[in-house]
C-alpha positions in Angstrom: -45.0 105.4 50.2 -44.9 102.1 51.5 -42.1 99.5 50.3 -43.7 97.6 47.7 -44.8 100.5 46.0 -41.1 101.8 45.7 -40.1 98.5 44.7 -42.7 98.6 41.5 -41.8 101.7 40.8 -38.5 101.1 40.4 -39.1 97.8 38.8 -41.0 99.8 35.9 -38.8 102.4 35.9 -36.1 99.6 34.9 -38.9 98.3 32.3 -38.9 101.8 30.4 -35.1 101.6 30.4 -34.6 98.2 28.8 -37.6 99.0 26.5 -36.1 102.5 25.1 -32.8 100.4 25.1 -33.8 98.0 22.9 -35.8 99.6 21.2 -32.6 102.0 20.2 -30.5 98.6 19.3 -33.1 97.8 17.2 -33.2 100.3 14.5 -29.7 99.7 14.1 -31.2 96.9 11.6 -34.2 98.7 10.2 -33.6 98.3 6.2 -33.3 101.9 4.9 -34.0 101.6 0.9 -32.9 104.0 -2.0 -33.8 104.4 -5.3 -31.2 102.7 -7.6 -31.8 105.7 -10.2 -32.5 109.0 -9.9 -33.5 110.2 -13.4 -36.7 110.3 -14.7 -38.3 109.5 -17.4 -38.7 112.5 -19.3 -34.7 113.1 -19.3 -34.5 109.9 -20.8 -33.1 109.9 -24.6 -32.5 106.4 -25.1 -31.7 102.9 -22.7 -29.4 100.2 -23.7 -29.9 96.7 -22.3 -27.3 94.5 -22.5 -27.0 90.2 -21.6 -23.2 89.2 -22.9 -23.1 89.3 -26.2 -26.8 90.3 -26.8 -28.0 93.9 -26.8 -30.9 96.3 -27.6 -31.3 99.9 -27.6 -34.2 101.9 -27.9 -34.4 105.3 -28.4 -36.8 108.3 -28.4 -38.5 109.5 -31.9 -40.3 112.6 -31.5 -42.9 111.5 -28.8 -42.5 107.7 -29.4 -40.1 105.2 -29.2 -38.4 102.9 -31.4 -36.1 99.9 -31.3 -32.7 101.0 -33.1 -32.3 98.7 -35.9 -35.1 96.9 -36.0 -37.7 99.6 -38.2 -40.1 96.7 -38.3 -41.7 96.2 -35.0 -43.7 99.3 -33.4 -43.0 99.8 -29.6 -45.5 98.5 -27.1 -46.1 101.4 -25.2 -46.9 99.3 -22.1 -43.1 98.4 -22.2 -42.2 101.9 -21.8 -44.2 102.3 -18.8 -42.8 99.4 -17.2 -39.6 101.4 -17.4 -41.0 104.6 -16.2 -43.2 102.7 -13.2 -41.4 100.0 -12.4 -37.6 100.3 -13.4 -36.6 103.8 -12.6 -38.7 103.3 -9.5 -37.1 99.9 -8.0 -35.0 101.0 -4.7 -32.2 99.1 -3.3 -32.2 97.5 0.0 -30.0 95.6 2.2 -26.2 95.4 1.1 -25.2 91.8 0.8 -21.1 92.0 0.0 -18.7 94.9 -1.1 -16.7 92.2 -2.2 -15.7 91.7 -5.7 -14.9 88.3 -6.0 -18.4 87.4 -4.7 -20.3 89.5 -8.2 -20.6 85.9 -9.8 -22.3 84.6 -6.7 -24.5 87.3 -7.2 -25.0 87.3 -11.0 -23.6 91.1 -11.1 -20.3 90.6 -13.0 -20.0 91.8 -16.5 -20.8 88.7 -18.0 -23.4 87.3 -15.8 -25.0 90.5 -15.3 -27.6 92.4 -16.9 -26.4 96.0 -18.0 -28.8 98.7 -18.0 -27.9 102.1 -18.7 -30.0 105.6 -19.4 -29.2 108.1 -22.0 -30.0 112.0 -22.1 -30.5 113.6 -25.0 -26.8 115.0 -26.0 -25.9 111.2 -25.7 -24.3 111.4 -22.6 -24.7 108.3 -19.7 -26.9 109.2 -17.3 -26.9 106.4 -14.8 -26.1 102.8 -15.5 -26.7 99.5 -12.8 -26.2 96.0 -13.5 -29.1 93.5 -12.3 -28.4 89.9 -11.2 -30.9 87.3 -10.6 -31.5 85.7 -7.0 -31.3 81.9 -6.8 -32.7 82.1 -3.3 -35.6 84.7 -3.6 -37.0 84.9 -7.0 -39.2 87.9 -6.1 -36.3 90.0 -5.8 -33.0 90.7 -7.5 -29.6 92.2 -6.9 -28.3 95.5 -8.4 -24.2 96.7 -8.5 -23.4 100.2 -9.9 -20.8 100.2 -11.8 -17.0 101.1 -10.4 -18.3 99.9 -7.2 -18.0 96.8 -5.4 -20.9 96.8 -3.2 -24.1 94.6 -4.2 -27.5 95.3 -3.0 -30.8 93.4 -3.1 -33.7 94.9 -4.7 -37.2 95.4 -3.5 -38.3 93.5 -6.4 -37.5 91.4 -9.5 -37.4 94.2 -12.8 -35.4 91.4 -14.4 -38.4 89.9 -16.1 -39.1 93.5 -18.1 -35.7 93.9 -19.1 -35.6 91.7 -22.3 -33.2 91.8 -25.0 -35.8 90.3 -27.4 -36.6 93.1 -29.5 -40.0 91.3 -30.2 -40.6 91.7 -26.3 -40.4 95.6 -26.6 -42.1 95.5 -30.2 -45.2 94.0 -32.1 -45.6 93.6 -35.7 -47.8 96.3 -37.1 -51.7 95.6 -38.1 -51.9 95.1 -41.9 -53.2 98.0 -43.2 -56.7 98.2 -43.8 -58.1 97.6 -47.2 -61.7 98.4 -47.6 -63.8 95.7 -49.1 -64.6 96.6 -53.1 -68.4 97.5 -53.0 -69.0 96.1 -56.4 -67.6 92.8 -55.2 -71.1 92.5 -53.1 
C-alpha cells in the first residue's frame, strides 16, 4: 500500500469515529415522550374538571354519560371521545423545571392550574394531572402530577377540550316531536 492510501484510510477511519461519537452524544437529547395517563377509557367511572373555584363532573349512567347536577343538558358524545382520543392519549415530553416555585410560571399551581382527575367505578382516584397553558407555544401545554414538582410540556394543547362549561359537554335536548293534527289540513 502506498502512503497516501494509508493516510485516507486512516483519515476515514477517524471519520467513522467522530461520526459514531457524535452520533452517541446526540441521543443524549433525543425527547423520549410518555403518556401522562395510563387508564383507559372503559375503567373510567367518572372525571372531574376543575379551574379555581369552578368545577364539573361527569359521570357514567349505564352506557351514557351525564353531567352531575345539571339533568338538563344531554352529553355530546363527541366530547366524550375527545377524552378517550385525545386526553387520555396526550404524552408528556421534555421536562422544563422540578422546581416548585416556578408552577405559576408554568400555570400548573393549584390555582392557576387546570385539575383533571379520573374516577373508577368504586369511586376511587385513578390518576389526576394538572394542565397549564403555554404563553410561548400555544399548540402545546404543560402537565404537573400531583405531589410532584416536576413540570413537563405536552405534545399538544388538550386545554381547549377541557371546559368547565357544562353547556360545552351538553346540548339542550330536541323538543319533542308532536305530530301535526291531520284534521287541521
Amino acid at each position: 500500500m502506498t502512503k497516501s492510501i494509508k493516510i485516507l484510510l486512516g483519515a476515514l477511519g477517524l471519520i467513522i469515529v467522530l461520526f459514531f461519537i457524535s452520533q452517541s452524544r446526540q441521543k443524549r437529547h433525543i425527547t423520549k415522550s410518555t403518556n401522562v395517563f395510563s387508564v383507559i377509557m372503559d375503567e373510567v367511572n367518572k372525571f372531574e374538571i376543575q379551574k379555581d373555584s369552578l368545577f364539573i363532573s361527569i359521570q357514567r349512567k349505564d352506557t351514557s354519560w351525564q353531567i352531575i347536577g345539571n339533568d338538563s343538558l344531554l352529553i355530546q358524545i363527541n366530547r366524550i371521545d375527545d377524552i378517550e382520543n385525545k386526553i387520555l392519549s396526550v404524552k408528556r415530553e421534555s421536562m422544563v423545571s422540578n422546581n416548585s416555585k416556578k408552577w405559576k410560571k408554568f400555570n400548573v399551581d393549584d390555582s392557576l392550574g387546570l385539575k383533571l382527575t379520573f374516577y373508577g367505578y368504586n369511586n376511587e382516584k385513578l390518576e389526576e394531572a394538572i394542565f397549564g397553558r403555554s404563553s410561548s407555544d400555544w399548540q402545546r401545554c404543560y402537565v404537573r402530577m400531583p405531589n410532584t414538582a416536576e413540570v413537563f410540556m405536552t405534545n399538544e394543547n388538550v386545554l381547549n377540550n377541557l371546559q368547565t362549561r357544562p353547556t360545552f359537554w351538553g346540548a339542550k335536548p330536541p323538543p319533542p316531536f308532536t305530530p301535526a293534527d291531520p284534521d287541521s289540513l
